[in-house]
N, CA, C and O of each residue as an XYZ file, in Angstrom:
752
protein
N      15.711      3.812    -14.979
C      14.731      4.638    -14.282
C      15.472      5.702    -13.483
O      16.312      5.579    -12.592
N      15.012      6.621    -13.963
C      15.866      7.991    -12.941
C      15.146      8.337    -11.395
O      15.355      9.327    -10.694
N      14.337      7.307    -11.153
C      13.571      7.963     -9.804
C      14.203      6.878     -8.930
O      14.590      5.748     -9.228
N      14.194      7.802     -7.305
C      14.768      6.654     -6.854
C      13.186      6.396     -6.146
O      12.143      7.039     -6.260
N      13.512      5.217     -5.413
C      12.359      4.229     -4.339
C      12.780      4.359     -3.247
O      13.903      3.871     -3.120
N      12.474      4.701     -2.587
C      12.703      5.249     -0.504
C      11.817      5.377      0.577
O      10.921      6.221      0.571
N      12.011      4.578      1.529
C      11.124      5.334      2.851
C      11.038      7.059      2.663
O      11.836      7.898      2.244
N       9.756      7.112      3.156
C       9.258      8.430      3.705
C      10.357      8.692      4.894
O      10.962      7.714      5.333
N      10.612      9.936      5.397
C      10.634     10.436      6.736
C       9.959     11.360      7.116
O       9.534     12.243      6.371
N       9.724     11.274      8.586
C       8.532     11.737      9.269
C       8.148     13.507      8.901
O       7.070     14.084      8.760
N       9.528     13.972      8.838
C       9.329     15.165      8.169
C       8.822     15.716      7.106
O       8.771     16.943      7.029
N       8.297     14.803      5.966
C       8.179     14.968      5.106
C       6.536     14.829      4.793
O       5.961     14.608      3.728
N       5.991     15.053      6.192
C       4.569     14.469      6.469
C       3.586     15.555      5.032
O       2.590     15.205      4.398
N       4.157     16.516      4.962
C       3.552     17.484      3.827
C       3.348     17.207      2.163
O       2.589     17.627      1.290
N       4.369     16.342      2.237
C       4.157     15.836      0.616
C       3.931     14.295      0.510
O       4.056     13.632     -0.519
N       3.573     13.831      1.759
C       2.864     12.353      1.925
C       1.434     12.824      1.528
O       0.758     12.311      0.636
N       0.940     14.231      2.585
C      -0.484     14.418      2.504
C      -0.752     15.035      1.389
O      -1.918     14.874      1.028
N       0.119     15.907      0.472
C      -0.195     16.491     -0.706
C      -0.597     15.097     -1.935
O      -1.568     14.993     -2.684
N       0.581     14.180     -1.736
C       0.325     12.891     -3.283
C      -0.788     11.861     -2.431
O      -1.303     10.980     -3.119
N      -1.093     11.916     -1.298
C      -2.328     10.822     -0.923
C      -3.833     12.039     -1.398
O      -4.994     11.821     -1.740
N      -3.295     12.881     -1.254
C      -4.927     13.638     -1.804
C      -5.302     14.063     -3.212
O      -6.267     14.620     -3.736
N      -3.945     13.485     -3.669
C      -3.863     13.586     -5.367
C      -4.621     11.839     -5.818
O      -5.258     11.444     -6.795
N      -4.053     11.053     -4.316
C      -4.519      9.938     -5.281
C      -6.173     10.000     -4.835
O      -6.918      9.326     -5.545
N      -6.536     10.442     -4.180
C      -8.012     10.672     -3.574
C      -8.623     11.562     -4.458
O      -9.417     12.431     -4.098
N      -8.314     11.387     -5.467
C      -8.832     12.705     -6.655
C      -8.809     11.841     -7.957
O      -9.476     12.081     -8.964
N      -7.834     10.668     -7.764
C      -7.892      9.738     -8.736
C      -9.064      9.223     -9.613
O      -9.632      8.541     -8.761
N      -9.769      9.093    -10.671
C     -10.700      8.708    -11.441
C     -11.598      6.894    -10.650
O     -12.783      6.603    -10.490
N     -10.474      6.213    -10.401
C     -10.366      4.850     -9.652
C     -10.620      5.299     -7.976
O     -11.084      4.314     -7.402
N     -10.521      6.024     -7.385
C     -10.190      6.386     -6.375
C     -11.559      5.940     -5.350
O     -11.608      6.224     -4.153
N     -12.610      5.205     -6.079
C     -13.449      4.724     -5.304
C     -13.497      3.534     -5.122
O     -14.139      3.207     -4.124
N     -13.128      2.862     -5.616
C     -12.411      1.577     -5.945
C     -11.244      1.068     -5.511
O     -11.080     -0.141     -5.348
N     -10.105      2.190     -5.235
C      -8.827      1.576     -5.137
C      -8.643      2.291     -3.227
O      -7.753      1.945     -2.450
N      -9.425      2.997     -3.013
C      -8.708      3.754     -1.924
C     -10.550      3.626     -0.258
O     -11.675      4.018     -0.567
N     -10.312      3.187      0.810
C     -11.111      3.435      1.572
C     -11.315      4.858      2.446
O     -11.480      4.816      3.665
N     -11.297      5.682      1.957
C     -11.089      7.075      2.391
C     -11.618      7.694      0.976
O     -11.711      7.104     -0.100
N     -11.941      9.069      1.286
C     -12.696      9.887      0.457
C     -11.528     11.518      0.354
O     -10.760     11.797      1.275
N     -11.609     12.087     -0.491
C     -11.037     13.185     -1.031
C     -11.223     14.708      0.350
O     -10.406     15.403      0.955
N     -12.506     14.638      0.323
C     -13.043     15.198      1.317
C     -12.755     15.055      2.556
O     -12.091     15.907      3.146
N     -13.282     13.778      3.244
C     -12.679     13.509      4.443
C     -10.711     13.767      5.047
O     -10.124     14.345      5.962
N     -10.404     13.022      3.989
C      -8.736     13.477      4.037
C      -8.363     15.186      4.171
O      -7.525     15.707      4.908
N      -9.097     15.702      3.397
C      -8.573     17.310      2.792
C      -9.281     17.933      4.590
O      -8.920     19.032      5.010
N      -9.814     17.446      5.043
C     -10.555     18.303      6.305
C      -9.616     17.787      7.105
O      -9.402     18.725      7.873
N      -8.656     16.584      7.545
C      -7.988     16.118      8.221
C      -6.777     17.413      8.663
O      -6.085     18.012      7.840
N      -6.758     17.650     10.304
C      -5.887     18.400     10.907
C      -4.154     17.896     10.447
O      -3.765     16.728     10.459
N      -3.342     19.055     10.081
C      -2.132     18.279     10.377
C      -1.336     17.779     10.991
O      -0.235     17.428     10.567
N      -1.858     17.623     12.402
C      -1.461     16.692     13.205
C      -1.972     14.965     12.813
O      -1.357     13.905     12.934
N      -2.934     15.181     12.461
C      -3.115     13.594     11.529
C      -1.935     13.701     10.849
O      -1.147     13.909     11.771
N      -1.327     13.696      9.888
C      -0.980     13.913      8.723
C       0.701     13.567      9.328
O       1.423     12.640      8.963
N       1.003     14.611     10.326
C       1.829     14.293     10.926
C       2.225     12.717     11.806
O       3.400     12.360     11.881
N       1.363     12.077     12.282
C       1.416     11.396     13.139
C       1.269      9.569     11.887
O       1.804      8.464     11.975
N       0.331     10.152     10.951
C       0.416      9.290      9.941
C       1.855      8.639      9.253
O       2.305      7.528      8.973
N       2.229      9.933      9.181
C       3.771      9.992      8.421
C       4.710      9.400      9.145
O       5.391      8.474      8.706
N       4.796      9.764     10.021
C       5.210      9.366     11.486
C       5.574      7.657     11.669
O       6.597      7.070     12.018
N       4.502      7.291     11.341
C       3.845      5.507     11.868
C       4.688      5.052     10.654
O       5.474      4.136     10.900
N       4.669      5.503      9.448
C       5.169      4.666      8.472
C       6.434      4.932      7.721
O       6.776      4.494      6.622
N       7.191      5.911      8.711
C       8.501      6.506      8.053
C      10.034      5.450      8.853
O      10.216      4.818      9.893
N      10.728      5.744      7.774
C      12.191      5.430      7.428
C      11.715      4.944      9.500
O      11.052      5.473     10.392
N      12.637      3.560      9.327
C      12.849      3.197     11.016
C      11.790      2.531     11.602
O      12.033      1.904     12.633
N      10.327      2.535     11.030
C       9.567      2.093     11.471
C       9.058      0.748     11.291
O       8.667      0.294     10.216
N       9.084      0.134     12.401
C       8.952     -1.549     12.135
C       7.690     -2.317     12.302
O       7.538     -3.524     12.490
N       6.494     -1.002     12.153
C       5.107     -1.577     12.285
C       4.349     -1.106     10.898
O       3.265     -1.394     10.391
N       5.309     -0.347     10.573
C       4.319      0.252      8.645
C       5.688      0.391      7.885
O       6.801      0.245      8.391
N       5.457      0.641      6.825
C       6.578      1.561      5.961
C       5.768      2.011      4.551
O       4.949      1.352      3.911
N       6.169      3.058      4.352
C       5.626      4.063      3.236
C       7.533      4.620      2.382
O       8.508      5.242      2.802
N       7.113      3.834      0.884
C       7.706      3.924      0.212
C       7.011      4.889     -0.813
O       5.813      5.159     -0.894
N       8.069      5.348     -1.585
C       7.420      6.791     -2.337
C       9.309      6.642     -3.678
O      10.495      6.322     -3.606
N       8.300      7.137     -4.643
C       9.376      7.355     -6.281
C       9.378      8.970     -6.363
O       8.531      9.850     -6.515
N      10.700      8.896     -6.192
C      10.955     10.766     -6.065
C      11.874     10.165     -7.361
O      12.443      9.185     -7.841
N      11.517     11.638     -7.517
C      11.953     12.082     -9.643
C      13.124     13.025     -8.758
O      13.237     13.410     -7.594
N      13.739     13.123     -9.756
C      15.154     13.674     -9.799
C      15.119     15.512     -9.423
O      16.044     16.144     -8.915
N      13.880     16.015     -9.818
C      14.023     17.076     -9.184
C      12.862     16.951     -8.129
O      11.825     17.582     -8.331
N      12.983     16.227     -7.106
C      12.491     16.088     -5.797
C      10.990     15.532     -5.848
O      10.687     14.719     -4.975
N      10.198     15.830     -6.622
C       8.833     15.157     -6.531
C       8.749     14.073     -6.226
O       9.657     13.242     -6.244
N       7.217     13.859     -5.773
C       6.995     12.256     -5.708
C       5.828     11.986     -6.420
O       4.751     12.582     -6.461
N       6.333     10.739     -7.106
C       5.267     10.224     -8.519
C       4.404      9.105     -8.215
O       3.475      8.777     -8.953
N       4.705      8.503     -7.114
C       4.795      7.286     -6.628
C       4.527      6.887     -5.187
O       4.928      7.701     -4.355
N       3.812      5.581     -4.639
C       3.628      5.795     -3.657
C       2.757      3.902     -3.352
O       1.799      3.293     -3.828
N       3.847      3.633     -2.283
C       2.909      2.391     -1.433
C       3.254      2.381     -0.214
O       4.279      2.884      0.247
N       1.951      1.494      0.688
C       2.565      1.515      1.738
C       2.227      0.132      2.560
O       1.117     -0.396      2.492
N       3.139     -0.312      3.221
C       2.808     -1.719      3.754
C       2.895     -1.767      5.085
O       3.689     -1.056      5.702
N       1.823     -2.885      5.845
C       1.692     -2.643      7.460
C       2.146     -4.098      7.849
O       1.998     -5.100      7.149
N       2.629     -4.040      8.885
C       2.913     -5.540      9.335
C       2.004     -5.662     10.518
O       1.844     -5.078     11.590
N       1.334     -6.937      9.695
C       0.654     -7.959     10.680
C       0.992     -8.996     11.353
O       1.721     -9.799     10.772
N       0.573     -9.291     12.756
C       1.251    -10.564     13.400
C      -0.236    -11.437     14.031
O      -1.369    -10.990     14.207
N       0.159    -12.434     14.201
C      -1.098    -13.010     14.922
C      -1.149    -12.303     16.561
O      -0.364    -11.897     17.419
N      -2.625    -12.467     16.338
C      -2.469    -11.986     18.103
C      -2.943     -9.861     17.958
O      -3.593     -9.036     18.600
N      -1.946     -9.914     16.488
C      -1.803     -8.292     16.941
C      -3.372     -7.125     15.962
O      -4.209     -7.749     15.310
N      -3.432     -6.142     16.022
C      -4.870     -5.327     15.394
C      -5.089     -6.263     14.092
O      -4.381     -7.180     13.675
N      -6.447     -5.669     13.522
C      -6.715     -6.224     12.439
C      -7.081     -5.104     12.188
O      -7.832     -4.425     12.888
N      -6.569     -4.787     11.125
C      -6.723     -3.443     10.609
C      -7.830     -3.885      8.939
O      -8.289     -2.878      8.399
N      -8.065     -4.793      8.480
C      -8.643     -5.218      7.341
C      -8.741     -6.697      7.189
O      -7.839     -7.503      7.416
N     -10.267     -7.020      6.668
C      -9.811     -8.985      6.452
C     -10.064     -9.635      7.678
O     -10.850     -9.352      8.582
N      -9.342    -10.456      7.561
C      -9.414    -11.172      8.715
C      -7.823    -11.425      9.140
O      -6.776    -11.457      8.493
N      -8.252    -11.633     10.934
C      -6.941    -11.357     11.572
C      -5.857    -12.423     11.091
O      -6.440    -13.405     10.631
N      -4.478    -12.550     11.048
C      -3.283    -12.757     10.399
C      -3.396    -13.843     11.259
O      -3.782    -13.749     12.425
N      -2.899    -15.396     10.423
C      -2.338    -16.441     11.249
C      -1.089    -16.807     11.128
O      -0.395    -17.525     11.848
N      -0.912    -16.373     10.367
C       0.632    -15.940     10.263
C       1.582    -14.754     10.143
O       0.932    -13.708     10.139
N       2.604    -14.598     10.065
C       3.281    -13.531     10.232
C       3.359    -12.721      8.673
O       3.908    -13.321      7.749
N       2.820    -11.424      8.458
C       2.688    -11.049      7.410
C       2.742     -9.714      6.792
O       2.705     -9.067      7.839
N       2.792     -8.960      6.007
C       2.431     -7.778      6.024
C       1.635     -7.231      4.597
O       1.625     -7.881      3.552
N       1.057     -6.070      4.758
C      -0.534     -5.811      3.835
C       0.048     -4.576      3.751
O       0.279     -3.666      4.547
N       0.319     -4.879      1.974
C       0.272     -3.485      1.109
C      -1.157     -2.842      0.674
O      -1.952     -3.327     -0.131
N      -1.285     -1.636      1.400
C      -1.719     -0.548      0.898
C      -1.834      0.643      0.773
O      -1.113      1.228      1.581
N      -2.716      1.667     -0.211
C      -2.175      3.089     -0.470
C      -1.444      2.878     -1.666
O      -0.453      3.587     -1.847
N      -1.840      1.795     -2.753
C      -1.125      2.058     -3.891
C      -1.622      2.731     -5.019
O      -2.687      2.392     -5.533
N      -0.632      4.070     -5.637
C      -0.948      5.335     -6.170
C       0.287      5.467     -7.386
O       1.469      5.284     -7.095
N      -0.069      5.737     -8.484
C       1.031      6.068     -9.142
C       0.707      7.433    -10.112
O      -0.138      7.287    -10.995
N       1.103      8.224    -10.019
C       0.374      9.552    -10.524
C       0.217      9.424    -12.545
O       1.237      9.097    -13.152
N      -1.093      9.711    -13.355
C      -1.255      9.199    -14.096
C      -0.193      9.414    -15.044
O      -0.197      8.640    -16.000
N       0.922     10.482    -14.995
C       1.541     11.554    -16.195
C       3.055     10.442    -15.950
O       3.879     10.588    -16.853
N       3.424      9.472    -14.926
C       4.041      8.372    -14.625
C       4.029      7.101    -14.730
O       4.886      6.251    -14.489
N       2.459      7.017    -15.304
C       2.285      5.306    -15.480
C       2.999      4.494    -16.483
O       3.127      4.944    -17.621
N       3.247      3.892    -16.318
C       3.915      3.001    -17.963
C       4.820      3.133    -17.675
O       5.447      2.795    -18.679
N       6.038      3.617    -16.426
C       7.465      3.839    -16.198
C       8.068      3.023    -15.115
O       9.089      3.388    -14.531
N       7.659      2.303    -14.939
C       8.296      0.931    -14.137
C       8.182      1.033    -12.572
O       8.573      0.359    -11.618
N       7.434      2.239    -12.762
C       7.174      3.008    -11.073
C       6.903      2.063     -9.720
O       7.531      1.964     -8.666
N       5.486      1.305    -10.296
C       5.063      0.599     -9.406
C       5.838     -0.905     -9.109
O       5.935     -1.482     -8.026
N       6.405     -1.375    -10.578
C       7.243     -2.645    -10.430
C       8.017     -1.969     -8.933
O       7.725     -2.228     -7.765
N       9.172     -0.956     -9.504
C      10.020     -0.562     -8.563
C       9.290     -0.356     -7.102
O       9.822     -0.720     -6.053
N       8.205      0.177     -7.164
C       7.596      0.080     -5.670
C       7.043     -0.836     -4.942
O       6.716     -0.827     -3.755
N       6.935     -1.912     -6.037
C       6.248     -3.656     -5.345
C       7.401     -4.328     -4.863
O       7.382     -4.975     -3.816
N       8.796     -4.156     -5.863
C      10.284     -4.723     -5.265
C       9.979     -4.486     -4.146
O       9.523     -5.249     -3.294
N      10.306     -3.000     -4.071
C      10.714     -2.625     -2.423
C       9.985     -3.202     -1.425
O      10.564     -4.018     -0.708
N       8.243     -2.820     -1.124
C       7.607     -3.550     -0.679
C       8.414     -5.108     -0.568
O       9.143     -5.373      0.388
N       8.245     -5.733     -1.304
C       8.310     -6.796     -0.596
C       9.671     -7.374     -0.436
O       9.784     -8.547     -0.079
N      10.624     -6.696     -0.655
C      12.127     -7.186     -0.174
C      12.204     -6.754      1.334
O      12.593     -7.465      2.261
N      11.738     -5.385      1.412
C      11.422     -4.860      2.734
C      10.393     -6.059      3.823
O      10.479     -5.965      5.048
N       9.849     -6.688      3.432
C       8.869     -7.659      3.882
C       9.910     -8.655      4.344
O      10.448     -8.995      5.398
N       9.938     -8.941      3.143
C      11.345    -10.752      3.309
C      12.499    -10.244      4.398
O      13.231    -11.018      5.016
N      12.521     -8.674      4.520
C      14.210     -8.166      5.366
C      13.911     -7.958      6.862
O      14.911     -7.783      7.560
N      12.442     -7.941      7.624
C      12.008     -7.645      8.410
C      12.578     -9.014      9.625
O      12.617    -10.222      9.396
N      12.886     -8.430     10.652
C      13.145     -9.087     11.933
C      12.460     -9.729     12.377
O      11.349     -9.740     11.846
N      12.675    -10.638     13.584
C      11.941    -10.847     14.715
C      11.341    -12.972     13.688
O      11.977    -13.781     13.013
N      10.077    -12.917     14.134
C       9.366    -13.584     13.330
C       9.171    -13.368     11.911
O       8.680    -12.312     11.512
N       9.692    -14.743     10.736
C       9.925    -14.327      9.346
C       8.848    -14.110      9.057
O       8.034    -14.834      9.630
N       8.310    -13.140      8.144
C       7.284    -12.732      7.081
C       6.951    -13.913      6.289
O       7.680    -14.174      5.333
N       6.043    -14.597      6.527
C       5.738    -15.716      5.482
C       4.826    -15.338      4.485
O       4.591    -16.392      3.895
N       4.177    -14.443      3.958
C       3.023    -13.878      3.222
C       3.206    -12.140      3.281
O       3.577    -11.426      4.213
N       2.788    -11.796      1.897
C       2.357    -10.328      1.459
C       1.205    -10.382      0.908
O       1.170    -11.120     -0.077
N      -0.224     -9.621      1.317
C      -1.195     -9.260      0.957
C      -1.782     -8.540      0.742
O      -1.748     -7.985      1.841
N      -2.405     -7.959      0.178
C      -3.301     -7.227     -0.215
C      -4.656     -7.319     -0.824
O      -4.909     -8.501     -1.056
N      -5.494     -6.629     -1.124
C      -6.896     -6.397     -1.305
C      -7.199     -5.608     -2.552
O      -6.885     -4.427     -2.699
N      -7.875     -6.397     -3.502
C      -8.437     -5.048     -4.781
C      -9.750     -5.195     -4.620
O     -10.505     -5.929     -3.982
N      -9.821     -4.347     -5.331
C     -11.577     -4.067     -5.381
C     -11.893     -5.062     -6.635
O     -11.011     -5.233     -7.476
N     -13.339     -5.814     -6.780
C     -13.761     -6.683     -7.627
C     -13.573     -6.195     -9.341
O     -13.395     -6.925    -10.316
N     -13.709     -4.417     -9.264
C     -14.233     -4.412    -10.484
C     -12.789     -3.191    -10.511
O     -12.877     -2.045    -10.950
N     -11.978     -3.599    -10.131
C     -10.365     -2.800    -10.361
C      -9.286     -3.948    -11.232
O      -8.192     -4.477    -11.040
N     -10.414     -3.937    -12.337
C      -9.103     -4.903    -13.010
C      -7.967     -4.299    -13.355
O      -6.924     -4.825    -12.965
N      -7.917     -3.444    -13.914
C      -6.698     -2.488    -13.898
C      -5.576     -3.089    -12.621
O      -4.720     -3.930    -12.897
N      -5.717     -2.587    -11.393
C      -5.010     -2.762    -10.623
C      -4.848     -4.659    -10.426
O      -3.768     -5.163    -10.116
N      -5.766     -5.263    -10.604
C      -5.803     -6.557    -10.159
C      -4.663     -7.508    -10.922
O      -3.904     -8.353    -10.447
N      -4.889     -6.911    -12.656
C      -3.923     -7.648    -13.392
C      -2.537     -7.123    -13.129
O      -1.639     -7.965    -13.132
N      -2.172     -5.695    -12.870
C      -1.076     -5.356    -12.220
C      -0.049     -6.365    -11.240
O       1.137     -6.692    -11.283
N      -1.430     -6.706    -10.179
C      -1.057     -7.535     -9.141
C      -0.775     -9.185     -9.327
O       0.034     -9.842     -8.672
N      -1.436     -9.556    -10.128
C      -0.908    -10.866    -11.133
C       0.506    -10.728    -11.946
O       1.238    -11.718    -11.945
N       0.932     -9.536    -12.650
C       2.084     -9.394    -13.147
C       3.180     -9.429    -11.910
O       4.132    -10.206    -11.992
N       3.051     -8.723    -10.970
C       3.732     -8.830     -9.630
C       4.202     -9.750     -9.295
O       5.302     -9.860     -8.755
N       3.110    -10.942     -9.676
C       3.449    -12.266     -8.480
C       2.098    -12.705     -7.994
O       1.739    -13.875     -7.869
N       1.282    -11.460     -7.694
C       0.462    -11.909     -6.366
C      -0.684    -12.778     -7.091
O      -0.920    -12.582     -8.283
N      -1.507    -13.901     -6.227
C      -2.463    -14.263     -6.944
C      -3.719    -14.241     -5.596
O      -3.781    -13.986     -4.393
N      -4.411    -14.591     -6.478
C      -6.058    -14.370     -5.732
C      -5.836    -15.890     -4.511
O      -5.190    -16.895     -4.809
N      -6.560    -15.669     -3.157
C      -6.143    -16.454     -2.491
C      -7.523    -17.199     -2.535
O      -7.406    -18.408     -2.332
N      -8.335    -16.919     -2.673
C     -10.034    -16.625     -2.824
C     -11.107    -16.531     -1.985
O     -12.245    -16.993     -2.065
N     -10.259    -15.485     -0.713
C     -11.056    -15.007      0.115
C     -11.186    -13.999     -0.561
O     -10.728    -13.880     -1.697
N     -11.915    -13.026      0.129
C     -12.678    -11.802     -0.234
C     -13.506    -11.137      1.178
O     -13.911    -11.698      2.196
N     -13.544    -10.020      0.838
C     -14.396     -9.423      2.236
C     -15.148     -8.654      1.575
O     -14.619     -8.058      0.637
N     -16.917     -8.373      1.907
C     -17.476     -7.290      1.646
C     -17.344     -5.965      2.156
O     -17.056     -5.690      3.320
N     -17.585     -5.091      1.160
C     -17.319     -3.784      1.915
C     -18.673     -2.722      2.606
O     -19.754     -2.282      2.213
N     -17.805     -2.662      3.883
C     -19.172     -2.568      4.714
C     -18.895     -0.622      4.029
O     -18.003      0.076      3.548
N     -20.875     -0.503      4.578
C     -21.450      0.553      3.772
C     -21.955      0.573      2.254
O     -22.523      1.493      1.665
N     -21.512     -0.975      1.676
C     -21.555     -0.292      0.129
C     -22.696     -1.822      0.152
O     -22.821     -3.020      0.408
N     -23.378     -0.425     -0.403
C     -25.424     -1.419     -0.648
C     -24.687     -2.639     -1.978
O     -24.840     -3.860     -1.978
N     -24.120     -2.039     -2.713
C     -23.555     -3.146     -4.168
C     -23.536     -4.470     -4.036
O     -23.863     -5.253     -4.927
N     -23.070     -4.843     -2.675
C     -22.692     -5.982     -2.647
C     -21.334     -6.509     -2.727
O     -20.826     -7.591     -2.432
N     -20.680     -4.855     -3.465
C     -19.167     -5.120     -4.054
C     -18.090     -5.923     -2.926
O     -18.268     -5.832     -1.712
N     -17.001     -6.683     -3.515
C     -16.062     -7.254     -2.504
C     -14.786     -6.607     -2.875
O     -14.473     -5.957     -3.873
N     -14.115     -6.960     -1.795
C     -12.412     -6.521     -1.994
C     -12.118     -7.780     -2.043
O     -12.794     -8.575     -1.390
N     -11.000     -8.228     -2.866
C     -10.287     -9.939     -3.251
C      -9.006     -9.558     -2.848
O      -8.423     -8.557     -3.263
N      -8.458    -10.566     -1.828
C      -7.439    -10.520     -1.107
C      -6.445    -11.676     -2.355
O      -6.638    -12.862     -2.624
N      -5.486    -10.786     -2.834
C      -3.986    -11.704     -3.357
C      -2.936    -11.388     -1.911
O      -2.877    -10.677     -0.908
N      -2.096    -12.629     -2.741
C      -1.066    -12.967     -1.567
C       0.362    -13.181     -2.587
O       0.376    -13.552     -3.761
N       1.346    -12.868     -1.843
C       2.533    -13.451     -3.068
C       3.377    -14.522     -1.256
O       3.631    -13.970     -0.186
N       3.534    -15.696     -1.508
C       4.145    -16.342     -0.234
C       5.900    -16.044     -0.550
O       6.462    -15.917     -1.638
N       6.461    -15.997      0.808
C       7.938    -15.881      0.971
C       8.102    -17.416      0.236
O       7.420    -18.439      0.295
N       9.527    -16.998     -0.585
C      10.135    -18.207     -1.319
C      10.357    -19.122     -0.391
O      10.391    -18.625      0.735
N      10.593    -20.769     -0.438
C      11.279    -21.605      0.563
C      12.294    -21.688      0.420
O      12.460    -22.535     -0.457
N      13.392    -21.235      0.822
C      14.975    -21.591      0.829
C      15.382    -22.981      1.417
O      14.957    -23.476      2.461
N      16.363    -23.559      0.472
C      16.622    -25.151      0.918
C      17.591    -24.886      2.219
O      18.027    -25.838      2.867
């Protein structure tokens, strides 16, 4: 694979917001993403900035990994938040253990089939297992019910269905998001 896998830095807040509004344009993009095309594209760049910010290179409460191609683009894109008990609940229900929740996963379509996202789930979660303080015992995330696409992805990964689920508020459907988990290995 010629792309590498890397933290964002904060500077680079311009082509975080350019490939998150590419994936907000995505065909899936109602399904895979809680934010709208619209809403994002009206967002000041001081959002954008401050976003980038929270989840760049150094930061020990998010991280935003991104697949830059050899002549600088980015094809690629996840991002994971660490949860602690006690601390926000940003989705789900609050963490009883120490954990962190991938999301923002995007892989631009003219890239799929190129090992992009494997390489961006590694990172994710080695970055998880490498984190300080209290060990990371769990990686989670959320698909949408009817995102099989992404869901079987997340089975190839590792992750499996834990068989919670949360409804998604606003949506008359009924539709749920299904929370997978991949648990930290036990070392003897």
């Amino acid at each position: 694979m010629e792309h590498v896998i890397r933290p964002v830095r904060a500077d680079e807040w311009r082509k975080a917001r350019d490939l998150r509004l590419a994936a907000l344009q995505d065909p899936v993009a109602p399904l895979a993403f809680l934010d709208t095309y619209e809403a994002a594209a009206a967002r000041p760049d001081e959002h954008w900035r401050e976003r980038t910010a929270g989840a760049a290179e150094g930061s020990d409460s998010a991280r935003q990994f991104v697949a830059e191609a050899p002549d600088g683009s980015w094809e690629g894109t996840v991002t994971v938040l660490v949860e602690r008990p006690g601390g926000e609940v940003r989705f789900g229900e609050a963490p009883a253990v120490d954990q962190t929740h991938v999301v923002g996963v995007y892989v631009r379509p003219e890239a799929r089939g190129a090992g992009l996202a494997d390489a961006l789930f590694r990172a994710v979660v080695e970055w998880s297992w490498s984190l300080g303080g209290a060990p990371i015992r769990r990686v989670r995330l959320y698909v949408h019910e009817r995102n099989a696409r992404a869901a079987a992805f997340y089975r190839k990964a590792g992750f499996v269905p834990t068989g919670d689920s949360v409804l998604l508020e606003g949506d008359s459907s009924g539709a749920r998001e299904l929370e997978y988990e991949i648990r930290r290995p036990v070392t003897g």
